[in-house]
Each structure stands twice: as C-alpha cells, then as structure tokens.
C-alpha positions as CSV (number, residue, x, y, z in Angstrom):
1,X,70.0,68.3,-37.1
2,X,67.6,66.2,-39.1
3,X,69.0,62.9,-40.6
4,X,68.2,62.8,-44.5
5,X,67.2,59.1,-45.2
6,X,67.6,59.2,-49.4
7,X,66.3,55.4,-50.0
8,X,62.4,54.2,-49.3
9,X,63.4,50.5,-47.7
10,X,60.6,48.2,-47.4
11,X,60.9,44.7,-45.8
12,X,58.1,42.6,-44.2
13,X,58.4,40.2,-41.4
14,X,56.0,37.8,-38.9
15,X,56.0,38.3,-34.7
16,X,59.5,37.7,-33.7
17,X,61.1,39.2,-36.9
18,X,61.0,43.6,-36.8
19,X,60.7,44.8,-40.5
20,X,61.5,48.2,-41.2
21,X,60.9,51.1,-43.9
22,X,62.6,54.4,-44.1
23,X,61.6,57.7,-45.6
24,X,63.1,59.8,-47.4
25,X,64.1,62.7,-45.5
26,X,62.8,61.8,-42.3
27,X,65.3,61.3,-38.9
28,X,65.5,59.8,-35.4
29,X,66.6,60.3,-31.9
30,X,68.7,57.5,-31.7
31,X,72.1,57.5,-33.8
32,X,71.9,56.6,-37.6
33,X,72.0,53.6,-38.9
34,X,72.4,51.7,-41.9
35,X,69.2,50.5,-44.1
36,X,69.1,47.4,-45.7
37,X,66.8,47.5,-48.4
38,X,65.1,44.6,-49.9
39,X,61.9,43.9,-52.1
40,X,58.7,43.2,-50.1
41,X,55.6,40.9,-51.9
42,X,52.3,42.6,-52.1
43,X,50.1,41.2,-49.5
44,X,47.0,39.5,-50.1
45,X,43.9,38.6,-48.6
46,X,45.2,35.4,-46.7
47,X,43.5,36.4,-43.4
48,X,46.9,37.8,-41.5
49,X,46.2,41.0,-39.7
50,X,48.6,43.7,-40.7
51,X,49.7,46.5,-38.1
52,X,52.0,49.3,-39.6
53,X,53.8,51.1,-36.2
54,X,55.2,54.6,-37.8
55,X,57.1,57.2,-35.9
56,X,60.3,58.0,-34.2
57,X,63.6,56.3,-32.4
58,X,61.0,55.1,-29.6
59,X,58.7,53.8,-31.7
60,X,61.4,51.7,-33.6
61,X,61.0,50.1,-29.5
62,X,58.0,49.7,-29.0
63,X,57.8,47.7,-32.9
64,X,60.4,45.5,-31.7
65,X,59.0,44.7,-28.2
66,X,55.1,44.6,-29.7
67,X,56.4,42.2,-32.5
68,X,57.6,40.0,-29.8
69,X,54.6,39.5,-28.5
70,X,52.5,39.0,-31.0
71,X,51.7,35.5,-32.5
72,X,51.9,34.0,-36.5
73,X,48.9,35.4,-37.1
74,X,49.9,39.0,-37.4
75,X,52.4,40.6,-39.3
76,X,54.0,43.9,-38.4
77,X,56.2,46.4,-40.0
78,X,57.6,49.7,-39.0
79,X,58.1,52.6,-40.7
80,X,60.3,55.1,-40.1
81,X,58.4,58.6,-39.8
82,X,58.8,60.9,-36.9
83,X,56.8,63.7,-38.2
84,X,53.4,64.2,-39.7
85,X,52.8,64.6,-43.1
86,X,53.2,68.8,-44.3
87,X,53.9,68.0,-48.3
88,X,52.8,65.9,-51.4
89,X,56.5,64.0,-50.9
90,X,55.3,62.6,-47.8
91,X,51.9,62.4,-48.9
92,X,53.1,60.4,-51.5
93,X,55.4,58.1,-49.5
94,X,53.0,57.3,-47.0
95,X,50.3,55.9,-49.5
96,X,52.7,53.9,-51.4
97,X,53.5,52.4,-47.9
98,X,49.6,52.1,-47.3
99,X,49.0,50.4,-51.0
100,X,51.7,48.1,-50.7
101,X,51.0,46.4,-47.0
102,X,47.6,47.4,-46.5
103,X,47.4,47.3,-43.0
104,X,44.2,47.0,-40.8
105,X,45.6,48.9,-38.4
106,X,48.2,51.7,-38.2
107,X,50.2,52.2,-34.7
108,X,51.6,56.1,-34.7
109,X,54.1,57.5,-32.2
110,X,55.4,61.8,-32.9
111,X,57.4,63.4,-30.4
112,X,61.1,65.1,-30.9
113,X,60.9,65.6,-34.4
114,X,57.7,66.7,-34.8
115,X,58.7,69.3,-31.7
116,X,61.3,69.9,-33.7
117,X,59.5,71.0,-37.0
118,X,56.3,72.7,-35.1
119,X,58.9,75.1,-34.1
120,X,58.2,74.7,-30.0
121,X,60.8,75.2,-27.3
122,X,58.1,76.2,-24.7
123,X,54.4,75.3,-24.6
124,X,53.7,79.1,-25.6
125,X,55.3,78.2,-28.8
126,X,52.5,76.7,-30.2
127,X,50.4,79.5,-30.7
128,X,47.1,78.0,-32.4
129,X,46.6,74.5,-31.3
130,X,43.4,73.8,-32.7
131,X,44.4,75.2,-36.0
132,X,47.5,72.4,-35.7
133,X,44.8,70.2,-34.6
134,X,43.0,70.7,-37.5
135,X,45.0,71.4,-40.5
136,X,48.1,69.0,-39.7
137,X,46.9,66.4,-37.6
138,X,43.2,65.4,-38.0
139,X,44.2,65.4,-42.2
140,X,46.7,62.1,-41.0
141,X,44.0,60.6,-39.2
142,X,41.7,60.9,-42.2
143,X,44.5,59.3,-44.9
144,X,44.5,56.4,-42.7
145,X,40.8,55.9,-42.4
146,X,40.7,56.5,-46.1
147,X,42.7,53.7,-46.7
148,X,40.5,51.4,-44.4
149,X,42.8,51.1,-41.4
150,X,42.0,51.8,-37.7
151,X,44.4,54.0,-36.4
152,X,46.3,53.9,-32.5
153,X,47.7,57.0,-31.9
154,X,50.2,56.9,-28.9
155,X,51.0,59.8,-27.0
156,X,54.3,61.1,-26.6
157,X,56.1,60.1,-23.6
158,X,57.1,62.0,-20.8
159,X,61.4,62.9,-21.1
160,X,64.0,63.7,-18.6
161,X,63.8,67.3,-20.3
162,X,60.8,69.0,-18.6
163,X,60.8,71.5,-21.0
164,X,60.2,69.3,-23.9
165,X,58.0,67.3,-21.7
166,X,55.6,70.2,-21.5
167,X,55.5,70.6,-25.3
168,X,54.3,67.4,-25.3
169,X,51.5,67.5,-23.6
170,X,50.3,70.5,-25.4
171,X,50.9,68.3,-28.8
172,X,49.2,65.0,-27.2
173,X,46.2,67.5,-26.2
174,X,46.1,68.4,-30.0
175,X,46.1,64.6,-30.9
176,X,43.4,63.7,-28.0
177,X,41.3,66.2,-29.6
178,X,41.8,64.8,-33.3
179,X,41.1,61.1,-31.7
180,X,37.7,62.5,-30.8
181,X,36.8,63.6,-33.6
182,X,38.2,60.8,-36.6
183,X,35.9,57.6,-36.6
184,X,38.9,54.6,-36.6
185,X,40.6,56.4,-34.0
186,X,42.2,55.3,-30.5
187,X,44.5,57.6,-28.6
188,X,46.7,55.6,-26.2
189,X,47.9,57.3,-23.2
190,X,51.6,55.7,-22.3
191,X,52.1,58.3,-19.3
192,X,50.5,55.6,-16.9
193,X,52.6,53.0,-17.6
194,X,55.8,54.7,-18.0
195,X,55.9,58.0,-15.3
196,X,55.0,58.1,-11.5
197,X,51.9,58.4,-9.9
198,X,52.3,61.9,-10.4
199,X,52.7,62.2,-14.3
200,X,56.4,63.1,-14.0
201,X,59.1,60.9,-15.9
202,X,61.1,58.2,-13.8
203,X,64.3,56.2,-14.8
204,X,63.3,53.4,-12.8
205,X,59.5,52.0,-11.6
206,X,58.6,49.1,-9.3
207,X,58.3,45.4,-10.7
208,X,55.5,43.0,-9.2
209,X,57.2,42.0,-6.5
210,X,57.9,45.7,-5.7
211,X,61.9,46.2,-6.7
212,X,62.9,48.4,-8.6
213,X,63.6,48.2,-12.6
214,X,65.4,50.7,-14.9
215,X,62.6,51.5,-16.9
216,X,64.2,54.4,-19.3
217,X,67.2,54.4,-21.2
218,X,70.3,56.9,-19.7
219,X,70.0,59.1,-22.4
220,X,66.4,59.6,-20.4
221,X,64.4,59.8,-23.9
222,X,64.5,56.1,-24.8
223,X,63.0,52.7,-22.9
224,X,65.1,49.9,-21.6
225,X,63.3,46.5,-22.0
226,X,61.3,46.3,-18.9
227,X,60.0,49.9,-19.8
228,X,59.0,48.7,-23.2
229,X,57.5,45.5,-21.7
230,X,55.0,48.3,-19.9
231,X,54.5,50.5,-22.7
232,X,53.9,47.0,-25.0
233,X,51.7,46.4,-22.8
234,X,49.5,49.0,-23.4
235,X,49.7,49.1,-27.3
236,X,48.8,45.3,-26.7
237,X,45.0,46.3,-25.4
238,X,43.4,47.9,-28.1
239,X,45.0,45.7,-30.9
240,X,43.1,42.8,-29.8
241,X,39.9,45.0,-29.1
242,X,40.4,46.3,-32.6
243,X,41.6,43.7,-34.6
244,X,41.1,40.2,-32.1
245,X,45.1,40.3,-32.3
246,X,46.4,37.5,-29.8
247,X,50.3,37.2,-28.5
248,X,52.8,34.1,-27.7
249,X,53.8,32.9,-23.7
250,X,56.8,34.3,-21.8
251,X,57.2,36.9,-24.8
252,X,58.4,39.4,-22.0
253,X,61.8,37.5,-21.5
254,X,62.7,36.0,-25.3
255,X,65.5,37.2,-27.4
256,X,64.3,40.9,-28.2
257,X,65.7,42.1,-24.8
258,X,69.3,41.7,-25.9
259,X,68.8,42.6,-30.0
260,X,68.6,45.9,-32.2
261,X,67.4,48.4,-31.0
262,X,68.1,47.1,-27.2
263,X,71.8,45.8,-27.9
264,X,73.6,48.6,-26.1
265,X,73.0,47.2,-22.4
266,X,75.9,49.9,-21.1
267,X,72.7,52.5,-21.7
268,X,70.4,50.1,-19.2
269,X,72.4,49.5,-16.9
270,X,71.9,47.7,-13.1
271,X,70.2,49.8,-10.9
C-alpha cells in the first residue's frame, strides 16, 4: 500500500551529513519513518557542486553511502521520489526541488514503486514499452536537462523475487533506451556490481581477499554496507567524469555503516 507523505521536507547537508526531502504522496520499501522538516537557504553560485539522488528505499542507501564518500566540495541531498513524474502535482514538486538547490547533477533510482504504479506483475504486463519509454520516461529526462543538470540514471537492481526482477529489466531496457536518446544523460548499470557473474541476484559476493560478504539486506531487496560500498562505487565514476567530483580516504569504513538507514545490523547479519 503506498505510504502518503503529506509535508514537502527540505534540508541540505555537506559529505558526511545525508539531507533528505519528502513528497507528497510518494512511499518506500523500507518501513515509514518520521520527517523532520526544516528550512533550507537558497543556494548560490559559491562553486560547490550539487548532486540531487531521488528515488526509492534503496536509493535513500546509496545517498547515505555516496555522501560518505564524497569530499567538502560537494553537497548532496536526497529526495524522496520512487516514481516518475504522471501529474502537474509532481511536476510541480519536482521543479520547486530543482529551483531551490539547483543541482548540476541529478542521481535517479525507480524500481518497486514505479512497478507498482506501471501496473506489472510479469514482463508481459507492460504492453507498449516504447510508448512508456517515450511518454513517461524520456519527459523526466528532459525536465532535468531543462533545468541544466546532467542526469545518472541507475538501473533497478536485481531482487530475491525473480518475478519482479524480470520487470525490471524490461523497465531498465525502457530507461537505457531514454539514456540514448536525452543529451545530459548516463545510464548506470548496478547489476555488475551487485549480482553474480551470471546476472542473477546474490545475498553475499566475494571481498578482495576472496571471502565472502553479505552484500544484500535479508529482506533480499535492500543493500547491507559492503553491498552499498559496491554499488557507491559505481555511482562514484561518472560523478567525477561529469562534474570532476572527488571523495575523502577510508570513506568505506567511517561512521555511515552503523547509522540511518544501516542501523538495523539484525537485517545484515554474519555470514
């Protein structure tokens, strides 16, 4: 059941300190919880690059952990938004987001919501993908160029459920193709990173030295922290290519492993 979030919260931070906004009537996979709203400053031309992560539960992850890693010179703040944009409220909400912390890039994550309100169970649900392609998706892609900002576009990630795993990659073929065709815009493949050699979803991938690590949380949607180090990662390469971003030593290992959204260890636990 989708989660109505009644407030817009906006709050800004630096690397190290996650920021969030919610949207009204948006929702996430993980359990709700409370807002905190506060008053951000408009942000000027002071010479900080600005990333904007949007999406779901998982994204809210891979904010923290990318925040982490990134140095002073970059400030981040997510946005909570886990499916793309089908009405004027949206519309609207998005570009006040946009005018307020005019970012030069935009970091976007949809998967189990968006499922959820395309209507698909099975990959035959989607009946018309270039027409989703085209009409829903590519019209994002252009807002954000509009509003001078590259745009990252992750692909959804591979779940435990290989049902809803194969809606996803008929939605990430939709997003590849919208990638291809909007100037500004990067589609990030996470299945590398994050799934065997084979594409298929994994709680648990070898670490350099070749043990194992649990990479996914037990609910086998979400990442623990050494599977959101990988996916970090990933995100990691085409911020610098795109915006020169740079990130902090030993970021891997600091304080974000054991604080929200990675306080619940009992859901990571010891292999």
């Amino acid at each position: 059941m989708l989660v109505a979030v009644t407030a817009l919260a906006l709050a800004c931070g630096s690397s190290g300190e996650a920021s969030t906004t919610s949207v009204a009537e948006v929702a996430t996979t993980a359990e709700p919880t409370d807002t905190t709203t506060t008053t951000a400053t408009d942000p000027t031309d002071d010479g900080v690059t600005r990333v904007l992560f949007a999406g779901d539960s998982l994204m809210e992850e891979i904010h923290a952990t990318t925040d982490a890693a990134l140095d002073d010179s970059v400030e981040t703040r997510f946005l909570l938004s886990p499916r793309l944009i089908r009405d004027d409220t949206q519309e609207l909400i998005w570009q006040a987001a946009l005018d307020d912390f005019r970012p030069d890039v935009v970091v976007v994550l949809f998967s189990h919501w968006e499922r959820l309100v395309v209507g698909a169970q099975t990959p035959g649900d989607i009946e018309d993908l270039d027409a989703y392609a085209r009409l829903v998706a590519l019209p994002f892609a252009e807002l954000i160029a509009e509003n001078n900002a590259e745009l990252v576009w992750l692909s959804a990630p591979a779940l435990r459920n290989q049902t809803a795993t194969s809606v996803y990659d008929v939605l990430n073929e939709a997003y590849r193709m919208v990638a291809a065709a909007a100037p500004g815009t990067r589609f990030v493949e996470l299945g590398p990173v994050i799934t065997d050699g084979s594409g298929a979803y994994v709680d648990s991938l070898p670490d350099a030295t070749g043990a194992l690590e649990r990479v996914r949380n037990t609910d086998g949607i979400h990442f623990c922290p050494p599977g959101a180090v990988r996916v970090a990662d990933a995100v990691l390469i085409p911020l610098a290519e795109v915006a020169g971003t740079t990130t902090v030593e030993g970021w891997q290992d600091d304080d974000w492993r054991t604080t929200t959204p990675f306080d619940r260890p009992d859901e990571c636990p010891p292999l």
